[in-house]
N, C-alpha and C positions, 0 to 999 in steps of 0.2 A: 544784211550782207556785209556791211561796212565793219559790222563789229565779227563777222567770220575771218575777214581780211585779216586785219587787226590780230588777231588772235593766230591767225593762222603768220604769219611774217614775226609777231614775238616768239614766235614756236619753232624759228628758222627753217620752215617749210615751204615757202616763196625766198627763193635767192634772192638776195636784194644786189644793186647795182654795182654796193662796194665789193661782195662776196664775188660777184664776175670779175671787178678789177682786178683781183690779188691773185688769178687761175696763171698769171704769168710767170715765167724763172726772167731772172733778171739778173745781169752781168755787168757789174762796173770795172771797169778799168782805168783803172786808178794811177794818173800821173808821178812815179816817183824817182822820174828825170835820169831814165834810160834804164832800169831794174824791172824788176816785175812784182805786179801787187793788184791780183785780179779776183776780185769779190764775187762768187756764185751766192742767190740764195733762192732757192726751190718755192711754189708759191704756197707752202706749207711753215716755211720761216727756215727750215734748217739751214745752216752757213755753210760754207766754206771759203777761204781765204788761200790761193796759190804765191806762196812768197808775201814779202812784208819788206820789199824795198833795202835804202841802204838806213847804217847807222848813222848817231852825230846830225850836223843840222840844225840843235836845236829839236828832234824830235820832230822834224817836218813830215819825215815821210808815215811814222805810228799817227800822227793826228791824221793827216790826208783816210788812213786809211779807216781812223775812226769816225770822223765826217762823214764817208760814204756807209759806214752799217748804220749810224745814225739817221741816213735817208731813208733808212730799209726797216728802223725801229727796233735794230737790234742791240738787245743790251750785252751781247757777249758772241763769239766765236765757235763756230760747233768745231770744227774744223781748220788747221794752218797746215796746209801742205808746203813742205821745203821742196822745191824741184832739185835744186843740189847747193852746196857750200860754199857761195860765191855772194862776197860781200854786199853786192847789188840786189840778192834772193833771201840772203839768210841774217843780215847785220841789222835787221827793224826789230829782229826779236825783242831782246830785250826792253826794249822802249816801249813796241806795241803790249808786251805781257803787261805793263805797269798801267797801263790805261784801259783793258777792257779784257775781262774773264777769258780766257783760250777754253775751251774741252780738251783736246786733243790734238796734237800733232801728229803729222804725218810725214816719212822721210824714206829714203835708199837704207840706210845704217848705216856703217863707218864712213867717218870721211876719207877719200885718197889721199888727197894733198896733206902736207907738213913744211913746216916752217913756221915764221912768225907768226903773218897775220894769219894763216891758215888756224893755226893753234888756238890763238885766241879768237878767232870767230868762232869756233868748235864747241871750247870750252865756253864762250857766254851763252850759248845756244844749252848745252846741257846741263848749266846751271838751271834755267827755266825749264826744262824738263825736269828734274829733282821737285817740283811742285804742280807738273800736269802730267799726263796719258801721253804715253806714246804708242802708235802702230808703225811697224818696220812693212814695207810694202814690198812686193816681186813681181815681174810685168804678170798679167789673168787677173791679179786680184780685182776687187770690185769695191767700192765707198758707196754705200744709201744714202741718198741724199733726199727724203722724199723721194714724191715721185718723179726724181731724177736720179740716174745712176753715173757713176766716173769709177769708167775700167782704164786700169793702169795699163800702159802700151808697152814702156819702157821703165828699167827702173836697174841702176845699179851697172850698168854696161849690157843689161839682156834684155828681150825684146820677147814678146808675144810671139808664140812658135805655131800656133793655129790662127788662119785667116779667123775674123771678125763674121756672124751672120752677114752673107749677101757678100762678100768681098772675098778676095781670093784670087781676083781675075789677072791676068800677065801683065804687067806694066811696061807698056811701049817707050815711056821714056827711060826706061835702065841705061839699053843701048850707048845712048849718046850724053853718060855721065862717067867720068872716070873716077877713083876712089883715090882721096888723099892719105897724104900722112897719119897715121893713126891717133888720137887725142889723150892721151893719160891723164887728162885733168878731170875737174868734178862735172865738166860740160857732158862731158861723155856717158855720166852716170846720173844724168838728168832721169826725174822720173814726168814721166810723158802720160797725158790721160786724153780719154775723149768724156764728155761728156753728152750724155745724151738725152733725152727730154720728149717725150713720143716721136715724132720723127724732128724732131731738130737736134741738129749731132754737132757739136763744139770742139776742135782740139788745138791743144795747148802741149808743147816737147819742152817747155823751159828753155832752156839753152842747149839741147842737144845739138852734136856736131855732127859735118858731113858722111861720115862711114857709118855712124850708127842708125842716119836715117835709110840710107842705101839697105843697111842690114835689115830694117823694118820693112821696107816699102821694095825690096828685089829679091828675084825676079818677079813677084806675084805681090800683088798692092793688098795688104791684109787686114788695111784700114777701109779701103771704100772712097766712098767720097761725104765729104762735108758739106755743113752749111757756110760753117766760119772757122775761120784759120787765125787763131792766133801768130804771127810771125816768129820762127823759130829765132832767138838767140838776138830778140830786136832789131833784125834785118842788119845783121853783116852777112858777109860773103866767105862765111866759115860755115853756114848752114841754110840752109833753106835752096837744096837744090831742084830741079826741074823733075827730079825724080820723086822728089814727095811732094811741092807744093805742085806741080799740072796734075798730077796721080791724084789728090786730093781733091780736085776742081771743086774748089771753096764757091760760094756765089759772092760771099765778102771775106775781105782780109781785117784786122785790126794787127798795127803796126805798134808794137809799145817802144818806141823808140826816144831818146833823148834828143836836145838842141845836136850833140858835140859827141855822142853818141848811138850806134844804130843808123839805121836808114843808107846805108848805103846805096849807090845808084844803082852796081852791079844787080846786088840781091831786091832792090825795089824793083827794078825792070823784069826782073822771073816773078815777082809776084803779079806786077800789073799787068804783064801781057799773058797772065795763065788763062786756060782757055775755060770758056766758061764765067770768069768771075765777072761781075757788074760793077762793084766797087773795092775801094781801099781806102781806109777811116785808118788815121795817127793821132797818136799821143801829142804829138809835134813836127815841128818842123825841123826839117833836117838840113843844116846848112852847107853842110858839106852833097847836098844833093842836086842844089839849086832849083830855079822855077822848072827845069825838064825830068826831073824827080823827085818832085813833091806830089802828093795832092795836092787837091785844090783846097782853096780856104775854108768851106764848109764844112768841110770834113777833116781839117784839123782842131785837136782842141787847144791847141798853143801855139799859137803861128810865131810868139817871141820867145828868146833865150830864156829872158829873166821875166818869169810869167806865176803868177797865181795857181795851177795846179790842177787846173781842170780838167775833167775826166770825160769820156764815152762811158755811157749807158746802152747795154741792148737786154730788152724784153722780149723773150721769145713765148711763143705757145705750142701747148702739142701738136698744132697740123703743121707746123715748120714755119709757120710766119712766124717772123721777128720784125722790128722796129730800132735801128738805134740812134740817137741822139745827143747831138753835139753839147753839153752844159753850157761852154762859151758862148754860144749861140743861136739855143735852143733851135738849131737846124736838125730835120728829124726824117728819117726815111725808111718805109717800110717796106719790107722783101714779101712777097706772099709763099706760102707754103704750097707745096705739089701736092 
């Protein structure tokens, strides 16, 4: 029997232990000091990468980001999603292209803005495209990720025109949100995705602004609700209102916010008291938020200014459990699935 065993486990017929480890999608979030640089990889190995931090540094924020595929044992990028053209989303390019293979890009198309820097972030951006794949995206579309999928919500200033399976229903908090000034920047032409994983549902708006989430989520929420929310626009008070993140009713937030950047108290306070959620995990500490709008220390993974870079990990599985996990402090907490 010893030698049927045997035979039968070289023949990858009996799952072994490590084959059940890897059934997870796993999400780093990746500190690059108030930008965004959030690493999907499906538990079939595909990648994807939302933004790539700022330029300059010394190259800080392209290593940060190679660090973490290298925990994942990836030697290259299936995927770099641009949310939109803002120095802190789209200035890692070139650096990150020079240190690990890209597949394919992913973006809105033109950029809005002109002027200097706008100019020249553009044009380093589409230098590195002249030697990789690009897809142009529109909100409905859809990216395979394994067996995970990321449909695009938003993209370019337009919005998914048909509620989401299972959503659709009235949003009670509309009412008591009013619509601001309107955004003509690239914030506005963020491209928004959810990602979703048998039932654990992820979403991510990049830096979209106030009106555009309203336009998404009013009068009928045509997102649903989530497991995890990533913080629109690193929690300022230009996005993330009651009208998408309570509609949303995350069970966790992940906050990618800077020391000196992000986290405002305003917009922390609509996330921590949304109804529903359990917790809120930061990139950092936000010191303009003080100890009455922070997390607590566990669930930060940079409680200093000037800090080493440490990132949140969360693992999620098809029934909707996830787990995620402080690196600083291998503090680790798991959510169960419904």
């Amino acid at each position: 029997m010893d030698i049927i065993r045997a035979f039968l486990l070289a023949c990858c017929f009996i799952p072994t232990a490590t084959a059940a480890e890897n059934q997870s999608l796993d999400i780093y979030f990746i500190d690059v000091e108030g930008g965004q640089a959030t690493l999907i990889v499906a538990p079939a190995g595909q990648s994807l990468l939302v933004d790539t931090g700022w330029p300059g540094f010394g190259g800080r924020d392209a290593e940060r980001i190679v660090a973490a595929a290298r925990l994942t044992h990836r030697r290259r990028i299936d995927y770099v999603l641009i949310t939109h053209y803002h120095m802190d989303h789209v200035g890692g390019v070139p650096q990150l292209a020079d240190r690990i293979p890209i597949g394919t890009f992913i973006d809105h198309g033109p950029n809005v803005e002109s002027g200097k820097e706008a100019d020249e972030l553009f044009t380093a951006y589409q230098k590195v495209l002249q030697k990789a794949q690009r897809r142009v995206v529109t909100s409905g579309d859809v990216i395979a990720l394994g067996e995970a999928q990321v449909e695009v919500l938003t993209a370019n200033g337009e919005h998914i025109r048909t509620a989401l399976h299972g959503a659709g229903q009235p949003n009670p908090y509309c009412s008591a949100v009013q619509r601001e000034k309107d955004d003509p920047s690239e914030n506005a032409r963020s491209v928004g995705v959810l990602l979703t994983f048998g039932k654990f549902r992820f979403i991510d708006l990049g830096d979209l602004t106030w009106n555009k989430e309203l336009d998404l989520m009013c009068p009928s929420n045509r997102v649903g609700q989530v497991d995890v929310y990533l913080t629109s626009h690193h929690g300022l008070s230009i996005s993330g209102s009651k009208a998408l993140v309570w509609a949303l009713h995350p069970r966790v937030a992940i906050m990618n916010n800077g020391a000196r950047k992000g986290g405002e108290a305003e917009a922390w306070q609509v996330v921590k008291s949304s109804p529903g959620l359990e917790d809120l995990w930061q990139l950092h500490y936000a010191l303009a938020g003080g100890k009455e709008h922070n997390a607590s220390d566990w669930y930060i993974a940079n409680p200093e200014e000037n800090c080493a870079g440490q990132y949140l990990k969360l693992s999620a599985q098809p029934n909707g459990t996830f787990t995620v996990t402080n690196s600083r402090n291998g503090f680790s907490k798991t959510y169960k699935g419904g």
